[in-house]
Biotite code that builds the C-alpha atoms (Angstrom):
import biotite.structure as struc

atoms = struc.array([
    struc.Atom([25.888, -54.874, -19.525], chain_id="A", res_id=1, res_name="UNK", atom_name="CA", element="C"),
    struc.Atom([25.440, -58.547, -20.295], chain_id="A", res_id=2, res_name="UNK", atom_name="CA", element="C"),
    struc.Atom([24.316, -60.654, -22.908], chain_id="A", res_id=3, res_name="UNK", atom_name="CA", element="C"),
    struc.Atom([25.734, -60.670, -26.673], chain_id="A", res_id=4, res_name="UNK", atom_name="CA", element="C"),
    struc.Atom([27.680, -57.970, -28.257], chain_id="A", res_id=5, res_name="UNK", atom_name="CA", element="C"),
    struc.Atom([29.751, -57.256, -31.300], chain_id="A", res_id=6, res_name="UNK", atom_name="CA", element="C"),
    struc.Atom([33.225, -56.509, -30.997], chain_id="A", res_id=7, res_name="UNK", atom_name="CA", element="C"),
    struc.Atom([34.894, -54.168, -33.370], chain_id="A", res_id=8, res_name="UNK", atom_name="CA", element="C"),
    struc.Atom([38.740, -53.286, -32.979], chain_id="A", res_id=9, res_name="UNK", atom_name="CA", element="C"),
    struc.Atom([40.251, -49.626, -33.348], chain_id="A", res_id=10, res_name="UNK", atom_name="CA", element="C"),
    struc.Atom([43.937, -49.554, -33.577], chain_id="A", res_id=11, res_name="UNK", atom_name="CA", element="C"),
    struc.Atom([45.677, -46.058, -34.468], chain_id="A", res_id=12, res_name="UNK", atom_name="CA", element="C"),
    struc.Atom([45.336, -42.991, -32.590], chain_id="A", res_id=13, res_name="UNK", atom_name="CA", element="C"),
    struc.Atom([42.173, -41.895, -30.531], chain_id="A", res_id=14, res_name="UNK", atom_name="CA", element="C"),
    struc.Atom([41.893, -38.668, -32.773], chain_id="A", res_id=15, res_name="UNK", atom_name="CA", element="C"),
    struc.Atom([41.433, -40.996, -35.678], chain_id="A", res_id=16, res_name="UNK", atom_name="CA", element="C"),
    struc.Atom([38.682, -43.432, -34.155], chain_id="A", res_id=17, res_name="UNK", atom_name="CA", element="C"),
    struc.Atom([36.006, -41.339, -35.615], chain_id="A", res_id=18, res_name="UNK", atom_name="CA", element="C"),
    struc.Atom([36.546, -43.305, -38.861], chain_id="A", res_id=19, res_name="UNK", atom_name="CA", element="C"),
    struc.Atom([36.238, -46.703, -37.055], chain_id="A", res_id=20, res_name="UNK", atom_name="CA", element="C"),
    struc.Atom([32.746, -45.617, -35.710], chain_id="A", res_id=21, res_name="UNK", atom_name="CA", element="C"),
    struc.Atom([32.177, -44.396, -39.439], chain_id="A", res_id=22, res_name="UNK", atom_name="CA", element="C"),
    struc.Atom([33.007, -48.193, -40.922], chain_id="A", res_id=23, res_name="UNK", atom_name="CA", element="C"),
    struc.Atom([31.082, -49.806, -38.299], chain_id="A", res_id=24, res_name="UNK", atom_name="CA", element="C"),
    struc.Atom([27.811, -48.047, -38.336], chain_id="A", res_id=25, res_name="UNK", atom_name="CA", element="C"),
    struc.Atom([28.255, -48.390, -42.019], chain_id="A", res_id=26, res_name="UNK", atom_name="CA", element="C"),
    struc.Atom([28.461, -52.606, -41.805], chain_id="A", res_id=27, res_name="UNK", atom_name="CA", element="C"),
    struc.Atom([25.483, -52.380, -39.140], chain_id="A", res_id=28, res_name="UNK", atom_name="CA", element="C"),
    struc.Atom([23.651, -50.446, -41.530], chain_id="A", res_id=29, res_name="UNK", atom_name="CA", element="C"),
    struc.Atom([24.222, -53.150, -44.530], chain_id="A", res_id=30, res_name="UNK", atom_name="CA", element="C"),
    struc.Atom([24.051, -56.000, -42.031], chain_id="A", res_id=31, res_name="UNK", atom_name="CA", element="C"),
    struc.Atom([20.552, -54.882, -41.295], chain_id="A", res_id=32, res_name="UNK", atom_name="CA", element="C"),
    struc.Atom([21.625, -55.286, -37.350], chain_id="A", res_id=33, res_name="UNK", atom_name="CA", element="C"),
    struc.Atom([19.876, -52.983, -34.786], chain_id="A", res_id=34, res_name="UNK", atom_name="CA", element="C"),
    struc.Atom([22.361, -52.150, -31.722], chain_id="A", res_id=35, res_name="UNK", atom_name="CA", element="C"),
    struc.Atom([21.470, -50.070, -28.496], chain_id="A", res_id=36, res_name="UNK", atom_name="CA", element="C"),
    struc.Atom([21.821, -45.808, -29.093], chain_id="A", res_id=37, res_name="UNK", atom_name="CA", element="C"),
    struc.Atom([25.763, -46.339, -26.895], chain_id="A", res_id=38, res_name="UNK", atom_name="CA", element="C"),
    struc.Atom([28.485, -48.196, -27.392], chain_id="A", res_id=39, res_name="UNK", atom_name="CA", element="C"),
    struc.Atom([31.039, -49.098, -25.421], chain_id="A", res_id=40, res_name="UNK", atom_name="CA", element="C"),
    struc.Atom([34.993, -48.543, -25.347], chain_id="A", res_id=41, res_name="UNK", atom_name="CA", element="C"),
    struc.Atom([37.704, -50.726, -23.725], chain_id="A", res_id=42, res_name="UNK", atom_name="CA", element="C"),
    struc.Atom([41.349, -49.288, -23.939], chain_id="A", res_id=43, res_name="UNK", atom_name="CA", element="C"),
    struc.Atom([43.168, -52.599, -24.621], chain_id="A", res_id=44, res_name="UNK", atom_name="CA", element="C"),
    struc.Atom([46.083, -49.960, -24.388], chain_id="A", res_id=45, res_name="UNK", atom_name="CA", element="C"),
    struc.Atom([47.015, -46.850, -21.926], chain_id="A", res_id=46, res_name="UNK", atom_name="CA", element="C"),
    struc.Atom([45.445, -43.550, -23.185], chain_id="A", res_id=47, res_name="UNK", atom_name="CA", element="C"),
    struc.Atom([47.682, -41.317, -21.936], chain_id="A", res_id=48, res_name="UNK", atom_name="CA", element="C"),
    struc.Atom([48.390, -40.034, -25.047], chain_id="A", res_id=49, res_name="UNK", atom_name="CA", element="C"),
    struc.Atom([45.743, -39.791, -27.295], chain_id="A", res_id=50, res_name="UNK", atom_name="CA", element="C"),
    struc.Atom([48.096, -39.190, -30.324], chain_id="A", res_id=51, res_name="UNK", atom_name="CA", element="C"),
    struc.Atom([50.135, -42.735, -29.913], chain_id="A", res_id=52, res_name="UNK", atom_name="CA", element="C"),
    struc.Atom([49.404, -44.726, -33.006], chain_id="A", res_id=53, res_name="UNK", atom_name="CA", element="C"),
    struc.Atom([49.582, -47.855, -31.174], chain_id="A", res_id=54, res_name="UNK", atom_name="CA", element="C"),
    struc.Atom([46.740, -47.337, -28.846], chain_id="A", res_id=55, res_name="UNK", atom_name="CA", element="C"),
    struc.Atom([43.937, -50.283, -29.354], chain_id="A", res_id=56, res_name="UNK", atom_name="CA", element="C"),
    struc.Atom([40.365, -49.772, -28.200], chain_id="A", res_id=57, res_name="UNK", atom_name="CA", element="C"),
    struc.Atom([37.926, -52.433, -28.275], chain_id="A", res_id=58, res_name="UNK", atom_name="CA", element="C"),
    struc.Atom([34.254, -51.227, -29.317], chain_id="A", res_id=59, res_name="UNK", atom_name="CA", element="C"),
    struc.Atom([31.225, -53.069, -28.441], chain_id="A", res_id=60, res_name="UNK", atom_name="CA", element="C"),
    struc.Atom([27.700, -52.360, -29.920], chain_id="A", res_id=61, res_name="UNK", atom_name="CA", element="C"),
    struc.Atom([24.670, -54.319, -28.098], chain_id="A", res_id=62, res_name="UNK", atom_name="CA", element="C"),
    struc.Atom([22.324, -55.550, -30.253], chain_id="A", res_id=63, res_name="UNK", atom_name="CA", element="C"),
    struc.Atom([18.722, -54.691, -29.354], chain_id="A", res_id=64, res_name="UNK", atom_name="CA", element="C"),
])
């Protein structure tokens, strides 16, 4: 994809990162800001084990 996106930052386990998808819909929602129906994951860290609690994902939402 290119153009702008927002960048929001899970750090904890993947089995928690539900929650960080809660909190951000939830400020895009007050923000007023539209994004694209996908978002996007970067694994700043390995996932080989989705219970490590210092895994770090990057999310990016696309703003329509």
């Amino acid at each position: 994809p290119s153009g702008k996106a927002l960048r929001f930052n899970h750090k904890g386990s993947y089995d928690d990162i539900d929650g960080t998808y809660e909190t951000l819909t939830a400020y895009l929602d007050v923000k007023d800001i539209v994004v694209q129906d996908r978002f996007i994951e970067e694994y700043v860290t390995d996932l080989s084990d989705k219970a490590d609690d210092r895994l770090e994902v990057n999310i990016y939402a696309l703003p329509r």
